[in-house]
N, CA and C atoms of all chains as a GROMACS GRO file, in nm:
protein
  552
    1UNK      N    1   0.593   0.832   0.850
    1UNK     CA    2   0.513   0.743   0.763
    1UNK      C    3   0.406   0.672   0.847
    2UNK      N    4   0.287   0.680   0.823
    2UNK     CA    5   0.179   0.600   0.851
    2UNK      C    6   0.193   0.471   0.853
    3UNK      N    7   0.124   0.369   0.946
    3UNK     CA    8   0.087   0.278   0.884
    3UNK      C    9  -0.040   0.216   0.842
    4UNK      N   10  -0.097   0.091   0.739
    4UNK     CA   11  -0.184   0.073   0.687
    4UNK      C   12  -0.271   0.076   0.805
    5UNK      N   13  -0.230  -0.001   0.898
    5UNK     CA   14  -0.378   0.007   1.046
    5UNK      C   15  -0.394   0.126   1.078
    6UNK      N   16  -0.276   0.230   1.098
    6UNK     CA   17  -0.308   0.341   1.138
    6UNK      C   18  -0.442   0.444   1.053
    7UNK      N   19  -0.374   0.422   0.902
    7UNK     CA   20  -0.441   0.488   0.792
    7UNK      C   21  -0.587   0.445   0.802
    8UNK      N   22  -0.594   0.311   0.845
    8UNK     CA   23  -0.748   0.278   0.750
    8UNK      C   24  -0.805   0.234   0.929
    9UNK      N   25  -0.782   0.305   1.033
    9UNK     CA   26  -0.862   0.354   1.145
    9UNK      C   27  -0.901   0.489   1.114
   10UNK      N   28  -0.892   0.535   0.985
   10UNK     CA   29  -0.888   0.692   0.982
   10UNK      C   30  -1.044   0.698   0.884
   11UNK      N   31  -1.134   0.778   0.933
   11UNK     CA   32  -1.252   0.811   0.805
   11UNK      C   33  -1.186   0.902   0.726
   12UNK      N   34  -1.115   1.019   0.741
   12UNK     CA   35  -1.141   1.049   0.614
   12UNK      C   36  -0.945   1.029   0.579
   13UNK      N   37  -0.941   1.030   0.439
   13UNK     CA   38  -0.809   0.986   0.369
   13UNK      C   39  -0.678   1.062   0.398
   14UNK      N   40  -0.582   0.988   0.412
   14UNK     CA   41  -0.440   1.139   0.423
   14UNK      C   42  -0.395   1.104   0.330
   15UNK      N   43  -0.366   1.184   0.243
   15UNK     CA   44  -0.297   1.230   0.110
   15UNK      C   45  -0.183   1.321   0.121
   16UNK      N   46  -0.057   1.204   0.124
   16UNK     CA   47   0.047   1.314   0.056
   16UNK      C   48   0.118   1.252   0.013
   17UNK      N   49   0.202   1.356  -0.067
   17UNK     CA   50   0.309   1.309  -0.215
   17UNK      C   51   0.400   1.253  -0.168
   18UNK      N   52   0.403   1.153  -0.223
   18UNK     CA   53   0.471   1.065  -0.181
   18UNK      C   54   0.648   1.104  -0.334
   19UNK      N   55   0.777   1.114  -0.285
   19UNK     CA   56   0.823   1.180  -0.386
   19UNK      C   57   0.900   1.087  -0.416
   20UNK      N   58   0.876   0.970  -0.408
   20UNK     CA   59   0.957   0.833  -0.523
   20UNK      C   60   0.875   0.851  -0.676
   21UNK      N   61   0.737   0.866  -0.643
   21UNK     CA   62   0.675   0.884  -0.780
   21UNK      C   63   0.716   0.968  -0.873
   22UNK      N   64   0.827   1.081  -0.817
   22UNK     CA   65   0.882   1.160  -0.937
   22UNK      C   66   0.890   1.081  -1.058
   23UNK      N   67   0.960   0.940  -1.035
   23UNK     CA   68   1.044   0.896  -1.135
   23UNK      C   69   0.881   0.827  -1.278
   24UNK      N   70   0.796   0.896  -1.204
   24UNK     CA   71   0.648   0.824  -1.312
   24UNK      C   72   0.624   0.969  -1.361
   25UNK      N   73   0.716   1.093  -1.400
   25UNK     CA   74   0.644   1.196  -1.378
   25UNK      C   75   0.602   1.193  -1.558
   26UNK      N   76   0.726   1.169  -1.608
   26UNK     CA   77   0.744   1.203  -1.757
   26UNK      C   78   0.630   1.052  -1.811
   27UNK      N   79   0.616   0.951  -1.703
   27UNK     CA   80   0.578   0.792  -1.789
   27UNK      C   81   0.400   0.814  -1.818
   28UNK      N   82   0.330   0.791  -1.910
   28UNK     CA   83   0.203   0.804  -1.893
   28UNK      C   84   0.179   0.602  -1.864
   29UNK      N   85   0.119   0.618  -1.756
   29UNK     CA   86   0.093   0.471  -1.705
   29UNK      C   87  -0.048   0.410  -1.795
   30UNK      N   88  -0.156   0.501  -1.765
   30UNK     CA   89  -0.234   0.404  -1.852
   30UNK      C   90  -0.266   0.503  -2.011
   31UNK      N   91  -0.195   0.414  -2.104
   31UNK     CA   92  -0.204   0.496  -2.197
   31UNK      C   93  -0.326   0.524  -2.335
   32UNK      N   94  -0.433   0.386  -2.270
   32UNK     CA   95  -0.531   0.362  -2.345
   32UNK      C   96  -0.622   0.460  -2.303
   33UNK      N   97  -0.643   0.502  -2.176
   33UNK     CA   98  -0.696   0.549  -2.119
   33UNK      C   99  -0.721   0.727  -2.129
   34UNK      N  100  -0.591   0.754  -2.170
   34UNK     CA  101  -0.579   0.884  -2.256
   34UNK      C  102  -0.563   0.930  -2.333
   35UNK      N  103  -0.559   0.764  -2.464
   35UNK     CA  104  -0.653   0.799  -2.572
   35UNK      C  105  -0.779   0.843  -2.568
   36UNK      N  106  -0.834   0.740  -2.471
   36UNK     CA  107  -1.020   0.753  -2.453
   36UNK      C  108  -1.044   0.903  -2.437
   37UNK      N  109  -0.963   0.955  -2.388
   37UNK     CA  110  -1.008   1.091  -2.341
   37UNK      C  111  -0.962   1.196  -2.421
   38UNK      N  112  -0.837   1.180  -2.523
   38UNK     CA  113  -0.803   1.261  -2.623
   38UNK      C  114  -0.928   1.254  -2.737
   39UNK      N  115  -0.968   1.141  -2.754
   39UNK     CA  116  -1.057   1.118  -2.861
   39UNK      C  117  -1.172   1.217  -2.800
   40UNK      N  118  -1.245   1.171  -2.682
   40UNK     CA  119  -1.342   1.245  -2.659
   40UNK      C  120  -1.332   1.400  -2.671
   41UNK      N  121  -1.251   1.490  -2.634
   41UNK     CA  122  -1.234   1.586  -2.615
   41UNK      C  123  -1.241   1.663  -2.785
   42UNK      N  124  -1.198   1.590  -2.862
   42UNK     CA  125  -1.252   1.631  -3.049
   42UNK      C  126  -1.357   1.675  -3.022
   43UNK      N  127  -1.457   1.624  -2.986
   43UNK     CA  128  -1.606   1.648  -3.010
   43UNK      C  129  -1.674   1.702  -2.907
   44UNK      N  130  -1.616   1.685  -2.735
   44UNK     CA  131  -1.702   1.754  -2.656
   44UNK      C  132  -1.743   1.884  -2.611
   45UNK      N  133  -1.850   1.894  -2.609
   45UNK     CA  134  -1.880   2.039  -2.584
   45UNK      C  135  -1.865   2.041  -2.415
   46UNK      N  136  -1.730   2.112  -2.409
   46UNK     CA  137  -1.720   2.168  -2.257
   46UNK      C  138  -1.798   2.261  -2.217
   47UNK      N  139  -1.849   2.227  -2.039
   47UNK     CA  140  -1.900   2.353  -1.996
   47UNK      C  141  -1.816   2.463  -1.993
   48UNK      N  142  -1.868   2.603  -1.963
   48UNK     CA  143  -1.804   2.742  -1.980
   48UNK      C  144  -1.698   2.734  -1.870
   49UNK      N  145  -1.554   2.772  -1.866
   49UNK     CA  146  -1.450   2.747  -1.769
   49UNK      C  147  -1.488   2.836  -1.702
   50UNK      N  148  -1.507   2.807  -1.516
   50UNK     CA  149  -1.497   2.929  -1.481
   50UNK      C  150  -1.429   2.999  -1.383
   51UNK      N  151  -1.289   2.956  -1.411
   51UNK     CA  152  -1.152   2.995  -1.429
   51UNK      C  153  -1.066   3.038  -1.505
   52UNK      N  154  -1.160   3.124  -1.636
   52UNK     CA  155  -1.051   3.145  -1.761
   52UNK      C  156  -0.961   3.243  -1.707
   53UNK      N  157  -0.838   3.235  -1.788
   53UNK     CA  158  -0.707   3.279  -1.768
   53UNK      C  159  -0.678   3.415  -1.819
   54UNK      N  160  -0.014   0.988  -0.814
   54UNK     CA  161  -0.011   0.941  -0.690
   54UNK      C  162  -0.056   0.762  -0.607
   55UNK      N  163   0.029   0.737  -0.547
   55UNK     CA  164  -0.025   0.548  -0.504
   55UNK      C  165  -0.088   0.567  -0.373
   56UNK      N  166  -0.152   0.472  -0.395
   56UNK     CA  167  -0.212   0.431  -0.226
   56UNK      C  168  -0.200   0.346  -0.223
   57UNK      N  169  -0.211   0.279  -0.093
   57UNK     CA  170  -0.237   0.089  -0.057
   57UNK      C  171  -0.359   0.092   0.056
   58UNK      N  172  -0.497   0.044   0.017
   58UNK     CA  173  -0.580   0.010   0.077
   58UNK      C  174  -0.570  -0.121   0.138
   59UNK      N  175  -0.635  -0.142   0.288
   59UNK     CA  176  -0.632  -0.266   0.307
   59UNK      C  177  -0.740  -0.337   0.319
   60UNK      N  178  -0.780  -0.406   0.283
   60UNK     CA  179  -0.939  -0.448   0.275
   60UNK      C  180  -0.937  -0.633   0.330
   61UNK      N  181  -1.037  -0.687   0.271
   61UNK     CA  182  -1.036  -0.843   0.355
   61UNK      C  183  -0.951  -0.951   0.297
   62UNK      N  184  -0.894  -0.930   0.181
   62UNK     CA  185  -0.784  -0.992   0.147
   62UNK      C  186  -0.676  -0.921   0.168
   63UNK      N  187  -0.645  -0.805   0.227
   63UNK     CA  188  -0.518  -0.749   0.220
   63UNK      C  189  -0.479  -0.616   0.190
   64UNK      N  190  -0.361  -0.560   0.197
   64UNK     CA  191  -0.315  -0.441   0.156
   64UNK      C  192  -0.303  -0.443  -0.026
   65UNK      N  193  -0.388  -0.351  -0.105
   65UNK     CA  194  -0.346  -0.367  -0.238
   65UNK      C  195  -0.309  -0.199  -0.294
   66UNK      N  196  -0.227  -0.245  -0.389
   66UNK     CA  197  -0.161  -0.088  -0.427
   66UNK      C  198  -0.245  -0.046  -0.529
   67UNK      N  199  -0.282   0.075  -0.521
   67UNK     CA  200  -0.340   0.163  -0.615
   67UNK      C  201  -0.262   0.294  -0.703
   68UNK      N  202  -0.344   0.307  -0.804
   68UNK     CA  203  -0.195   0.432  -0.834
   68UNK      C  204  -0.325   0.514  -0.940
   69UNK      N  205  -0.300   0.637  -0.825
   69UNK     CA  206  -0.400   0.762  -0.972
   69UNK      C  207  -0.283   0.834  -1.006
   70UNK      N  208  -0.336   0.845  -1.164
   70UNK     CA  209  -0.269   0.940  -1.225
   70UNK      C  210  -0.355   1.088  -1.281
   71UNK      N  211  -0.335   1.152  -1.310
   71UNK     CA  212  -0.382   1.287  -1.386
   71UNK      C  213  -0.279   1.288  -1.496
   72UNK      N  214  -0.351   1.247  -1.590
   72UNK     CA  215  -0.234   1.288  -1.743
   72UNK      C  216  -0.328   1.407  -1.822
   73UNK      N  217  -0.195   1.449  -1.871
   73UNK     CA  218  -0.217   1.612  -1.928
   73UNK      C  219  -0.305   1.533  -2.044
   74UNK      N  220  -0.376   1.624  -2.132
   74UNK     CA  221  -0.448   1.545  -2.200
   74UNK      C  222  -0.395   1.684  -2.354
   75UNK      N  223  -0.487   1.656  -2.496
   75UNK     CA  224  -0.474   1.754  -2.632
   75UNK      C  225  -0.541   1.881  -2.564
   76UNK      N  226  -0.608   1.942  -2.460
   76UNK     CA  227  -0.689   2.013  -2.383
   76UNK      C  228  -0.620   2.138  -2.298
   77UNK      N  229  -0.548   2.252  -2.304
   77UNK     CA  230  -0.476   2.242  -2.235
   77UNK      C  231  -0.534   2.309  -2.069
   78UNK      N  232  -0.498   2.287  -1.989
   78UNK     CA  233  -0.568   2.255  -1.832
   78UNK      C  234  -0.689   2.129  -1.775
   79UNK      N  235  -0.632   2.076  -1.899
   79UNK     CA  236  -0.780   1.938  -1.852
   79UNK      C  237  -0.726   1.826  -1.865
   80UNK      N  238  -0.729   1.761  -1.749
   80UNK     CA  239  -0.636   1.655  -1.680
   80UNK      C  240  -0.733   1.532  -1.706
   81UNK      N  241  -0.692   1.390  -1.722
   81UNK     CA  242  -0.784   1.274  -1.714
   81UNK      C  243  -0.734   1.199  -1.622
   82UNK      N  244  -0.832   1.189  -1.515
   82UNK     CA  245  -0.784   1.106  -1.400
   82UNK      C  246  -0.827   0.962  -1.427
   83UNK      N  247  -0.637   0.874  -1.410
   83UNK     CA  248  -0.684   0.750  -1.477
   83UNK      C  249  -0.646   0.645  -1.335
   84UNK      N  250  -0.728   0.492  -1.342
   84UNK     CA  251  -0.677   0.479  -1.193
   84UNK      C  252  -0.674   0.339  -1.187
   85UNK      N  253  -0.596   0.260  -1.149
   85UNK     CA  254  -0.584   0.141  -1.116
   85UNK      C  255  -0.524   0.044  -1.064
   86UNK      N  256  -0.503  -0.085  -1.033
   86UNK     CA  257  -0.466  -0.159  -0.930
   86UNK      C  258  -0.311  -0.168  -0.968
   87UNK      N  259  -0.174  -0.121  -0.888
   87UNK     CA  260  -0.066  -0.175  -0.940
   87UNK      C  261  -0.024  -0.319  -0.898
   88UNK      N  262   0.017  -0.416  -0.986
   88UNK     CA  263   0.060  -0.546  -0.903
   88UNK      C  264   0.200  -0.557  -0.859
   89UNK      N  265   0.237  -0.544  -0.737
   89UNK     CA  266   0.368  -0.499  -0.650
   89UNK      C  267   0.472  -0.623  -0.729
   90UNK      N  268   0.445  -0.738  -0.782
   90UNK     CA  269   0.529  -0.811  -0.842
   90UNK      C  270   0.631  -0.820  -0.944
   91UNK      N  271   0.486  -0.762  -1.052
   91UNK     CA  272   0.572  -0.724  -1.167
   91UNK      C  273   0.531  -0.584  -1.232
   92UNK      N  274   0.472  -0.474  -1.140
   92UNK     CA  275   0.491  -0.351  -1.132
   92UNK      C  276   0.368  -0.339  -1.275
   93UNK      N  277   0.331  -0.391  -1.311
   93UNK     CA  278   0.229  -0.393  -1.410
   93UNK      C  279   0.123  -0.328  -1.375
   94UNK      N  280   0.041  -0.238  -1.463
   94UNK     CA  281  -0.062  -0.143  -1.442
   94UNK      C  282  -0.217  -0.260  -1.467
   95UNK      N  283  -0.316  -0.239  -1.411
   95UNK     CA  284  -0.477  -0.293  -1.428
   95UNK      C  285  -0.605  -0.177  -1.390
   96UNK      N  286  -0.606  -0.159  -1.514
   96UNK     CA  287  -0.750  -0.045  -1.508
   96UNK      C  288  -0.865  -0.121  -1.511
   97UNK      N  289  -0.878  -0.271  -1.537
   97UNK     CA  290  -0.984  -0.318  -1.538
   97UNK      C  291  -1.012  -0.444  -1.420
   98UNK      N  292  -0.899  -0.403  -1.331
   98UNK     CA  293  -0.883  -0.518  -1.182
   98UNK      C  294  -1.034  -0.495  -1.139
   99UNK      N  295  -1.095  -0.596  -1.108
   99UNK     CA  296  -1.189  -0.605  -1.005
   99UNK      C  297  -1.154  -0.710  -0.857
  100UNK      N  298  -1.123  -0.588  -0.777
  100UNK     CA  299  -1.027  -0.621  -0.669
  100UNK      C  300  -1.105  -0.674  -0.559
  101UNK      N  301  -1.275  -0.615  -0.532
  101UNK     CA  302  -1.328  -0.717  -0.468
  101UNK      C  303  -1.252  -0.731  -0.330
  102UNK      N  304  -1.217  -0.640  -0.311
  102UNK     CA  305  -1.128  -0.633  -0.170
  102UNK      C  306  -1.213  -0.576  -0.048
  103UNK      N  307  -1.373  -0.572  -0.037
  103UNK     CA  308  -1.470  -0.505   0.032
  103UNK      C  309  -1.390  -0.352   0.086
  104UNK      N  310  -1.337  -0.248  -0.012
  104UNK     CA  311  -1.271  -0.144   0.024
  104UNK      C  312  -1.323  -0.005  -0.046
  105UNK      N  313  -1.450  -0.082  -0.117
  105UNK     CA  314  -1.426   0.018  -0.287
  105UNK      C  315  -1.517   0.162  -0.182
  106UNK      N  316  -1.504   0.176  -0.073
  106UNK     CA  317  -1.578   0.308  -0.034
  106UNK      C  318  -1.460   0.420  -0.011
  107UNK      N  319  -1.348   0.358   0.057
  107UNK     CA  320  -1.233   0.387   0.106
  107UNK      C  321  -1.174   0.411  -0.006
  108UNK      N  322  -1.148   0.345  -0.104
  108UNK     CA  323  -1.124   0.378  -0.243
  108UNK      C  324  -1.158   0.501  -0.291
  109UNK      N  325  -1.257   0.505  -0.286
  109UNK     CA  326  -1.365   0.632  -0.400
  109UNK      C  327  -1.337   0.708  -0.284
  110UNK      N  328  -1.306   0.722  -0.127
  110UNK     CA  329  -1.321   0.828  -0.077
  110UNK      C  330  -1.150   0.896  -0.073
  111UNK      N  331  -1.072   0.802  -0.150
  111UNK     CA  332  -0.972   0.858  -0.090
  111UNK      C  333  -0.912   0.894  -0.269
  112UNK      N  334  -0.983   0.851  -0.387
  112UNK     CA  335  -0.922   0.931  -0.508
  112UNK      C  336  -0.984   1.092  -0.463
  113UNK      N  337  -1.117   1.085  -0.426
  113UNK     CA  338  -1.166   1.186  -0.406
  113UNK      C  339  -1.079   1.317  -0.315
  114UNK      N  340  -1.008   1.258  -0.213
  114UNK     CA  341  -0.932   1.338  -0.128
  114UNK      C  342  -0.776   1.336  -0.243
  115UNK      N  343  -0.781   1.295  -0.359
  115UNK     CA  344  -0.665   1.296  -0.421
  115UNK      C  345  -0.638   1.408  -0.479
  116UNK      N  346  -0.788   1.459  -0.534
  116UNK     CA  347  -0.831   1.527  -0.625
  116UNK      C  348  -0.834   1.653  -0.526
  117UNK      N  349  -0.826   1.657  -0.474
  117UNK     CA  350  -0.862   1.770  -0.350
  117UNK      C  351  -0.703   1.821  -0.346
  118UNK      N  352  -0.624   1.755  -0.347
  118UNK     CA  353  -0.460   1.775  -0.326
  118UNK      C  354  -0.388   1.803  -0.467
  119UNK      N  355  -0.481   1.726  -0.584
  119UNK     CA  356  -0.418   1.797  -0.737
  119UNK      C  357  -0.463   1.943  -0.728
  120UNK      N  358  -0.620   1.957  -0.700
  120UNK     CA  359  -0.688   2.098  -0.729
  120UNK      C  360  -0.582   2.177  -0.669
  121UNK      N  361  -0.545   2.178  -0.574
  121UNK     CA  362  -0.484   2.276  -0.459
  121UNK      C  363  -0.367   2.306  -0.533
  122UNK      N  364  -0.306   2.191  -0.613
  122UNK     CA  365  -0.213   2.253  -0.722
  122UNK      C  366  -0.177   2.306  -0.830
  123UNK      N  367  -0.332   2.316  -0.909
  123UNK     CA  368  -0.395   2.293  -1.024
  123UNK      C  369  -0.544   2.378  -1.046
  124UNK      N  370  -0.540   2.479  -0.970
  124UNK     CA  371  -0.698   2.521  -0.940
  124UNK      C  372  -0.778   2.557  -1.004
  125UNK      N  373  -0.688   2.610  -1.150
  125UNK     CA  374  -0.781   2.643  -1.234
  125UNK      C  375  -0.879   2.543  -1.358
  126UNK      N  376  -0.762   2.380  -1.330
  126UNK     CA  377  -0.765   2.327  -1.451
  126UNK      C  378  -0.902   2.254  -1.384
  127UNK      N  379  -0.969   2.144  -1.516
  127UNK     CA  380  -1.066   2.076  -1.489
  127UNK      C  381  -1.009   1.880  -1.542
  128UNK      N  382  -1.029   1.835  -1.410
  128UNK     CA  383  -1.022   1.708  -1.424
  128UNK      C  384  -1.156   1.572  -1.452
  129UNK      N  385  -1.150   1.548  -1.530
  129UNK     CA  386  -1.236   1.414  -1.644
  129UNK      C  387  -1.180   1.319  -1.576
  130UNK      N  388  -1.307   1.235  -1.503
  130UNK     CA  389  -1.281   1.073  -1.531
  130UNK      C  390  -1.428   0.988  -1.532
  131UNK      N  391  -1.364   0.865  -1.610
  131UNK     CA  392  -1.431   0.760  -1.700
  131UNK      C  393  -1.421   0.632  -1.641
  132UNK      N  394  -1.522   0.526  -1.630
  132UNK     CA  395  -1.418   0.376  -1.566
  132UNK      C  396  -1.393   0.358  -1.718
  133UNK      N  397  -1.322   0.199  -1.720
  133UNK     CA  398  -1.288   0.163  -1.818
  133UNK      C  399  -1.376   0.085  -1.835
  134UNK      N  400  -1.470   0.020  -1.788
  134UNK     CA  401  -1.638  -0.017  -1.792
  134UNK      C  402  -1.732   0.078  -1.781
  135UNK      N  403  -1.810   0.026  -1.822
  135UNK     CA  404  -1.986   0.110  -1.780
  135UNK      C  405  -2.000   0.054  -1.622
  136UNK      N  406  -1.954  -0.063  -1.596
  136UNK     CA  407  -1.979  -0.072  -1.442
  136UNK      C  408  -1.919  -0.011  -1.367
  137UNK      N  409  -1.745   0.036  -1.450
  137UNK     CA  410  -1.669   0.081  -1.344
  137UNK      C  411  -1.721   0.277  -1.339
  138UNK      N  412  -1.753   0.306  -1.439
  138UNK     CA  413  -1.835   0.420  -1.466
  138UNK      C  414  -1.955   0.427  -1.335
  139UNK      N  415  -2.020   0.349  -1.331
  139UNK     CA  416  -2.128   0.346  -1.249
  139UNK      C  417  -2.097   0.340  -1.113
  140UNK      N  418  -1.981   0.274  -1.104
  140UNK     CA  419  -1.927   0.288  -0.961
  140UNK      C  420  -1.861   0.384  -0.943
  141UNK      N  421  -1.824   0.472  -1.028
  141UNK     CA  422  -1.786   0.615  -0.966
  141UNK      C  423  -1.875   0.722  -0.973
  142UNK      N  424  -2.006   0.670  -1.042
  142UNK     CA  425  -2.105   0.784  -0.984
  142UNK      C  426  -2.158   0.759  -0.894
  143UNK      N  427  -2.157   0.583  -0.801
  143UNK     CA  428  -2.199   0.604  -0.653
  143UNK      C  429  -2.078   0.653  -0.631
  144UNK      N  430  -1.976   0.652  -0.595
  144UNK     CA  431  -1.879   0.754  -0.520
  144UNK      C  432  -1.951   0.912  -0.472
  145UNK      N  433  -1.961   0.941  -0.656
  145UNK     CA  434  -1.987   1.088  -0.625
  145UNK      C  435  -2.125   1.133  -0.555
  146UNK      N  436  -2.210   1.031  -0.581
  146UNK     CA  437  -2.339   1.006  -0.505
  146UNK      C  438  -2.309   1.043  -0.396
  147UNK      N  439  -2.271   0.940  -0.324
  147UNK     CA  440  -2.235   0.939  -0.182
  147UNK      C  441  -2.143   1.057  -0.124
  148UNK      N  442  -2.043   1.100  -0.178
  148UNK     CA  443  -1.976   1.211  -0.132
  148UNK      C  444  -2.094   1.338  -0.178
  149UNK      N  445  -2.157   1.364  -0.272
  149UNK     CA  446  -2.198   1.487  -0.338
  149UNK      C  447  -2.241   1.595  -0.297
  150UNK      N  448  -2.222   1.604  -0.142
  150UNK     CA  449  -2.304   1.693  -0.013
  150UNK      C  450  -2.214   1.741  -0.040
  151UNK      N  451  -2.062   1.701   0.033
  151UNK     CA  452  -1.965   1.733   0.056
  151UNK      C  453  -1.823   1.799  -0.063
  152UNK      N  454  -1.895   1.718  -0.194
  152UNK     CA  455  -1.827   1.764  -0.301
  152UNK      C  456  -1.861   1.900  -0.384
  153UNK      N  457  -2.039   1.915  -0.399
  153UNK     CA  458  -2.067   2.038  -0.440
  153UNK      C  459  -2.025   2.151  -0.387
  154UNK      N  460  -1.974   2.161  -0.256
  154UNK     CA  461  -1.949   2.235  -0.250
  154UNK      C  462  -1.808   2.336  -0.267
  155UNK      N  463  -1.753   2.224  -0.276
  155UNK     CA  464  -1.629   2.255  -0.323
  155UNK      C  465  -1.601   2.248  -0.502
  156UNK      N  466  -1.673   2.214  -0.569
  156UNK     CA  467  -1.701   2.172  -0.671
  156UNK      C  468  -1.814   2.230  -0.745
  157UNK      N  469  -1.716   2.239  -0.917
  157UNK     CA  470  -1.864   2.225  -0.993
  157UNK      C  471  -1.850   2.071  -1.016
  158UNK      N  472  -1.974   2.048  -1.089
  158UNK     CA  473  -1.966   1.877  -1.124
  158UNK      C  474  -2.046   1.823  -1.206
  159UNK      N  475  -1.999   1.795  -1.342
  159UNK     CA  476  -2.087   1.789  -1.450
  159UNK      C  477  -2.098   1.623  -1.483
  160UNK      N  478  -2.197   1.599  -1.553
  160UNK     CA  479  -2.170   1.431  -1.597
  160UNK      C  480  -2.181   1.449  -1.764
  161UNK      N  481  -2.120   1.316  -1.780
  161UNK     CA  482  -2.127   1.351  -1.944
  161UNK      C  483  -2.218   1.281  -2.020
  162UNK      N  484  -2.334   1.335  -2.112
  162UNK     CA  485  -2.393   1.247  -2.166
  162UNK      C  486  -2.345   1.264  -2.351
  163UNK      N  487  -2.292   1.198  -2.394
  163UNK     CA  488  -2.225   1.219  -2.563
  163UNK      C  489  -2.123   1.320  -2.564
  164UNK      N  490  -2.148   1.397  -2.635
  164UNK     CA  491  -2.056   1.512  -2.637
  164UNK      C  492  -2.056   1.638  -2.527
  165UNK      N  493  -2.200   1.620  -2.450
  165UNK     CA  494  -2.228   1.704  -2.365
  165UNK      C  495  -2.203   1.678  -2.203
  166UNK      N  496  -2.206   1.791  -2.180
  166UNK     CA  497  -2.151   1.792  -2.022
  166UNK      C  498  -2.261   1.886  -1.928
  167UNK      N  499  -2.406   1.864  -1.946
  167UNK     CA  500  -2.493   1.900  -1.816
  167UNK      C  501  -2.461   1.888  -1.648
  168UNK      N  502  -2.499   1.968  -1.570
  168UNK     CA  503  -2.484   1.986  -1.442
  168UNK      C  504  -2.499   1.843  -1.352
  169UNK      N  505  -2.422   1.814  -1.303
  169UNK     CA  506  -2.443   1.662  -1.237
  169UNK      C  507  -2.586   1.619  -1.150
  170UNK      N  508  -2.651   1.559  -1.148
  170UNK     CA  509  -2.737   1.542  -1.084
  170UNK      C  510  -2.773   1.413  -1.045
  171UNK      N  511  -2.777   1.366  -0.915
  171UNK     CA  512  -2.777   1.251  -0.864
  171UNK      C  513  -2.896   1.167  -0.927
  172UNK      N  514  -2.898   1.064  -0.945
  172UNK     CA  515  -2.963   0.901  -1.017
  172UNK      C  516  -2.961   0.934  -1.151
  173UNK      N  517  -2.881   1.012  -1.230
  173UNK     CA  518  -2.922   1.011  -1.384
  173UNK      C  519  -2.757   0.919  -1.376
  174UNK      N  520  -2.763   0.854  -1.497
  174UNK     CA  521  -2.671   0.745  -1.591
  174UNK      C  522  -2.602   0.832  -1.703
  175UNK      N  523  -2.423   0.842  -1.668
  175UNK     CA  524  -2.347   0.894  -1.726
  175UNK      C  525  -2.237   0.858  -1.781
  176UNK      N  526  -2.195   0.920  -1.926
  176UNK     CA  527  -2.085   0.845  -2.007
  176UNK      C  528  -1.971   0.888  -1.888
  177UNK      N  529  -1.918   0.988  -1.827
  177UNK     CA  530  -1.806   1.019  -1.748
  177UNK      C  531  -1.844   1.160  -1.658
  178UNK      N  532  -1.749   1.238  -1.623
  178UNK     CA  533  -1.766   1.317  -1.546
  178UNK      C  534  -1.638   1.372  -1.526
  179UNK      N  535  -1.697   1.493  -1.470
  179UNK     CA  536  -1.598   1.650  -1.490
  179UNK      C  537  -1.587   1.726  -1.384
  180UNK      N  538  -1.474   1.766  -1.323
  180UNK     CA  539  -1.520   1.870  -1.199
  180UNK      C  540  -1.409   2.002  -1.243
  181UNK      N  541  -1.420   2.090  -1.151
  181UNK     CA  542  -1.342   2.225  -1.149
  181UNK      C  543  -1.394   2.233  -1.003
  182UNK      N  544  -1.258   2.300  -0.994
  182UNK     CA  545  -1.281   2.342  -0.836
  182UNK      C  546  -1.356   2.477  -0.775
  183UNK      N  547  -1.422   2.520  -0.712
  183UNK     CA  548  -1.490   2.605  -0.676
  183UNK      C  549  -1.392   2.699  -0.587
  184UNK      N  550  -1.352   2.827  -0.601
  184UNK     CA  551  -1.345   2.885  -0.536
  184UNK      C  552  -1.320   3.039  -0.536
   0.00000   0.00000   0.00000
């Protein structure tokens, strides 16, 4: 485990999963927030995926 | 995923999420200050912690670690202000050398999603990973 001085002597970010967060896997935390984005998605015209499956 | 930045008042906890959205492979990255007290979520904290570069550079490296899991899907995000909106298109400003290329990167104006292009003013923004 890092620590905060260690981390933030660092330019660029270390990212990793941290696996206590399992227990947020099923929780949606901000849930207004993905309304905002369910709503939008009714109407937006996505660009072309270009990764289709 | 959480982080804890430390900035001039202190270490503060952050927490991004990617929630599945009605879309299916299109994630909304939602993000904000957790308060370690009473574990309570703030999408609209203005934390003012002189950190917000370290911030934006390190959802950005977040997103880099969902893609890698996720490569095909496309992740959306929005502030929950027009300011906080605006502060994540300087993010992408500032990273955008380094992001195009790994990246497509669209901004959103209404229903539409044109090619991102630095100083234009956008409802949100969209990436897919390039590869």
């Amino acid at each position: 485990m890092k620590t905060i001085e260690e981390i933030n002597k660092r330019k660029v970010p270390i990212v990793t999963i941290d696996k206590s967060l399992e227990k947020y896997r099923d929780k949606i935390m901000f849930p207004e927030k993905l309304e905002k984005a369910n709503k939008m998605l009714k109407t937006a015209k996505l660009p072309p995926n270009k990764h289709p499956s | 995923m959480n982080l804890s930045v430390k900035g001039k008042k202190g270490a503060v906890r952050k927490l991004i999420e990617f929630q599945t959205t009605s879309e299916p492979e299109f994630y909304n990255l939602a993000f904000g200050d957790k308060d370690l007290l009473t574990g309570d979520l703030n999408d609209l904290a203005v934390t003012n912690n002189g950190d917000t570069e370290k911030v934006l550079a390190t959802v950005i490296a977040a997103l880099y670690v969902f893609f890698d899991n996720y490569p095909t899907s496309y992740v959306y995000a929005t502030g929950s202000t027009k300011a906080r909106t605006r502060l994540y298109r300087m993010g992408l400003t500032k990273f955008f050398q380094e992001m195009q290329n790994d990246f497509y990167l669209y901004g959103q104006v209404g229903d539409d999603f044109p090619i991102f292009e630095i100083g234009k003013d956008y409802d949100g923004f969209l990436a897919q990973r390039k590869f």
